[in-house]
N, C-alpha and C positions, 0 to 999 in steps of 0.2 A: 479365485477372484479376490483384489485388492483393494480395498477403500481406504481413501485420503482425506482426512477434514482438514482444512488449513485458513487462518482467518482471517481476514480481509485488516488493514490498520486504518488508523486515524494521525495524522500528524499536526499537533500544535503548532510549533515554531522549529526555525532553524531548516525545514526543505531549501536544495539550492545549494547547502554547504554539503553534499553527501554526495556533489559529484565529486570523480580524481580530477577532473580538470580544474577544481576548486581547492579540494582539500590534501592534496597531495605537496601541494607548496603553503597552503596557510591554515591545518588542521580545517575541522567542522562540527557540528555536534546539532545533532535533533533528537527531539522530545514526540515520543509518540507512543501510542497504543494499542493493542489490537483488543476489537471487539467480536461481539458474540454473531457475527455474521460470518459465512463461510464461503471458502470454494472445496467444491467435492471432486475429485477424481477415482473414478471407477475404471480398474482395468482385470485383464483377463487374458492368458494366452487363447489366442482364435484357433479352435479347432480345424482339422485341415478337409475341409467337406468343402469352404467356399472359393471361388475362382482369384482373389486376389488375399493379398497376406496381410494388409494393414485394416481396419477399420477404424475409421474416427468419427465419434459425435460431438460436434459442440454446439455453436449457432449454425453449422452447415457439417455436413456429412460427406467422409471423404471415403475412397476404395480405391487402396492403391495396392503395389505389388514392390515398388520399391522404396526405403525412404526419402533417395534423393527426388520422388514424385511428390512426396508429401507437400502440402501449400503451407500449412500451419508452423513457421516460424521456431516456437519455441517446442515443439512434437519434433521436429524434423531434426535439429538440434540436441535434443535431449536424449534421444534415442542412438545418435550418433558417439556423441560424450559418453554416455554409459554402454557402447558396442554392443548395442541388445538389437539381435536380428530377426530373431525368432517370432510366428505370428503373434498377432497383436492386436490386442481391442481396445479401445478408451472410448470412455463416455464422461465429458465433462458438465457439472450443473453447478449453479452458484443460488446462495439467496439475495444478492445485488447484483444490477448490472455490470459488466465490463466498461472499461474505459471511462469512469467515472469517478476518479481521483483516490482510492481506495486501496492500489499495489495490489489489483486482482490479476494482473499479468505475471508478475513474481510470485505472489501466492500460489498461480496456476503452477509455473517450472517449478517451483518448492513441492507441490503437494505432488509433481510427479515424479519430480527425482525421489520420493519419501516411498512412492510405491514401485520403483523400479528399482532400488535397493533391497527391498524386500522380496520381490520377487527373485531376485540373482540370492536374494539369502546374504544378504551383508547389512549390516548393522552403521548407520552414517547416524554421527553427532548434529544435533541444533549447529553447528559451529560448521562442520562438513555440508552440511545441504545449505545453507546461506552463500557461502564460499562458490560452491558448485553452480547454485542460480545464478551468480556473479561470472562468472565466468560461461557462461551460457551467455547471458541476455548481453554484457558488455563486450565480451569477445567473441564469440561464435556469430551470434543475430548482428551484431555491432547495431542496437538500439540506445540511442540517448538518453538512457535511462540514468538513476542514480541509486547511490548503496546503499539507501536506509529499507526498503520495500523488501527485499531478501532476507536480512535480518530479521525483523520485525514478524513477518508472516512463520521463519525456522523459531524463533526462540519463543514467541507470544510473548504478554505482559507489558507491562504499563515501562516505558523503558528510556532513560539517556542514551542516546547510543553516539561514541566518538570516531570521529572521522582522522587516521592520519596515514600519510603514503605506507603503506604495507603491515596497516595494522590498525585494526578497526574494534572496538571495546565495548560491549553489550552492557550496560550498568542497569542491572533491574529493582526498581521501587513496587516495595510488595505493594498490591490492590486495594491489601484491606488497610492503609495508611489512614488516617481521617482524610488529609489533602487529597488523596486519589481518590477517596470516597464521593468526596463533596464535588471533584471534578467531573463523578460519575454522574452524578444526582443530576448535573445541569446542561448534560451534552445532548444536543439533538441534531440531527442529518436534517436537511430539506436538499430535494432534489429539484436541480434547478431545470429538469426535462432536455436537458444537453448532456449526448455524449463527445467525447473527443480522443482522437489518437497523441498520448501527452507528448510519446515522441518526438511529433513535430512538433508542441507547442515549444519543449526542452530547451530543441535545438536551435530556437531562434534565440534563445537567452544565451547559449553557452558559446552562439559567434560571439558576444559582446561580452563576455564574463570580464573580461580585462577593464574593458572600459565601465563597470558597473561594479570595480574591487570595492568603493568607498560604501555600495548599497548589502552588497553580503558581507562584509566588514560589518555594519549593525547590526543586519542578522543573525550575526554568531555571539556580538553582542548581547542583543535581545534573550537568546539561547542559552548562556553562560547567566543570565539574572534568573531567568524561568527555572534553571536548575537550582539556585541558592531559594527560590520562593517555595520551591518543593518542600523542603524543610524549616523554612521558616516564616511562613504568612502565615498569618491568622484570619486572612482574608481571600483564599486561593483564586476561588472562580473572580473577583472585584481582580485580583493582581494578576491572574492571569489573562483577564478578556484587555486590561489593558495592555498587554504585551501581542495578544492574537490581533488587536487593532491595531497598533503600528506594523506588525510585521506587513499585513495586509496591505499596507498603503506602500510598503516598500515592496512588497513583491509585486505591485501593479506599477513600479516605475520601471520594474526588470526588458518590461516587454509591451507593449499598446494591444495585443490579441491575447493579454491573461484574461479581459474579463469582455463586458461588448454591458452594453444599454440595459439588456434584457434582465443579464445577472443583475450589473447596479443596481437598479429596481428592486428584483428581490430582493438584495442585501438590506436596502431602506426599507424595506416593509416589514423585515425581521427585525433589525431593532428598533421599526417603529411595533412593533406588537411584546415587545420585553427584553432582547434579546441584548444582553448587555456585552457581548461581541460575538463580531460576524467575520468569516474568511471563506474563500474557495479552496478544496483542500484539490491535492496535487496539482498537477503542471496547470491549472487554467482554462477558462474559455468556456466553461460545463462539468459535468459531473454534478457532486454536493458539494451542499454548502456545511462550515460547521458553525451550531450558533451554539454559544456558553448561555444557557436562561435558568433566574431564579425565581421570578415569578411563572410558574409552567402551566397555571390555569387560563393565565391570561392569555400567554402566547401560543397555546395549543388550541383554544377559543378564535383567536385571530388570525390560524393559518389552516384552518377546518378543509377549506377548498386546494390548499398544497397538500406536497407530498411529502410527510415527516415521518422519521424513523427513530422509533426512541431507542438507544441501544444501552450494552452493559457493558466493562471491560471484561476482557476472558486473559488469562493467565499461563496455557497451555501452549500454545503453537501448534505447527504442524504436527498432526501425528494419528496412526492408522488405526483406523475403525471399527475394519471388517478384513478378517483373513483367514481365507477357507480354500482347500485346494491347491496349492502350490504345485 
């Protein structure tokens, strides 16, 4: 048996430039972190006692015999890439929801490519399993995903990460920085009680990317300051909540179904309780929300009846837990 812990991210600024249909012609760059939240993958060769060869648990339970039966996308896929035929059990659990802006999709193919390398008995680099979920989810799945979520979930840590056509740069800011400290102290989730498949929301942005070059044009901009603020404010959460607000107001011109009434709402009623900025993290429409707050008494006081998640940053990335029996 093979256990996978793999961490769920958070993205500040610059998502949007991390697709190739963006940054393969005008570079990109996002600022993002993984926290102390996981997705787990548990597997196990399936003994040969049961009537079918694959087992899968995750929100529904599969029992197939071949993979091309398999439903689950990036399972079907994964297993294919790495030519592993042989019986099979997986049992996927998380401690956040799916589909809720978070790159628990690529955390999930990261944390399973990490245990089916192990099992085969081969040894993959941070660098290799990122690469390898890239090449799953954008070519195999063909999901209008983007290339920071892979990254981020293989290497972990508080990270710059640069976008350019065939060659992509992990720049990691140690944790215990003051700036990444003090970013830490004021980060909180609220869940805005929407899930969404970002895919689609993606790929209504990425018909119009052309016509919207002038709106990720700032955003990379935006992205290129928040990196020079890393090491030099003395004000981070104040210079950085002003950078998560504008990007926020430019990733809501990308598309009219990033955000809907309900989010709006909440957004106002976050920084009406302290939160000195507010954004929807990944593709839109649901999920979390992230708010930067310094006053935490007040705002954790005034959102008693929501659903907030105070987290930490983690530094580790993907990597295996439990392994017994091969």
């Amino acid at each position: 048996m093979i256990i996978s812990r793999t961490p769920f991210r958070i993205s500040f600024i610059g998502g949007g430039t991390d697709f190739p249909d963006w940054y393969n012609y005008n570079g990109g760059k996002v600022i993002s972190t993984t926290i102390n939240k996981y997705c787990y993958v548990n597997i196990r060769k399936l003994p040969p006692f049961f009537k079918f060869k694959y087992r899968l648990r995750y929100f529904k339970t599969e029992e197939k015999n071949h993979i091309s039966q398999i439903d689950h996308p990036s399972i079907k896929e994964t297993l294919k890439y790495k030519k592993y035929y042989d019986r099979f059990e997986l049992v996927h659990t998380a401690d956040l929801p799916a589909q809720s802006g978070l790159g628990a999709s690529s955390s999930f193919t990261v944390g399973l490519l990490n245990c089916l390398y192990t099992l085969q008995e081969k040894l993959a680099t941070k660098r290799k399993l990122a690469l390898d979920a890239l090449e799953i989810e954008q070519n195999l799945i063909k999901e209008a995903v983007g290339s920071q979520d892979q990254f981020a979930a293989a290497f972990g840590g508080f990270n710059v990460i640069n976008f350019q056509k065939n060659n992509i740069e992990v720049k990691q800011i140690p944790i215990n920085s003051k700036n990444i400290q003090e970013l830490e102290k004021s980060v909180y989730l609220i869940f805005t009680g929407f899930q969404r498949r970002a895919a689609e929301q993606e790929k209504k942005k990425l018909k119009n990317i052309k016509k919207m070059h002038n709106f990720y044009k700032l955003i990379s901009e935006l992205t290129i300051e928040g990196e020079k603020l890393i090491y030099s404010s003395t004000n981070i959460v104040k210079d950085f909540s002003y950078l998560i607000n504008e990007y926020w107001k430019i990733k809501k011109s990308l598309s009219n179904s990033v955000s809907n009434n309900k989010i709006d709402s909440l957004i106002n009623h976050c920084r009406k309780s302290g939160a000195e900025s507010v954004k929807l993290l990944g593709a839109g429409n649901g999920g979390f929300l992230l708010c930067l707050v310094k006053n935490k008494k007040k705002f954790v006081s005034n959102l008693k009846k929501k659903m907030y998640v105070p987290i930490k940053f983690e530094g580790i990335g993907s990597q295996i837990i439990y392994l017994s029996n091969i």
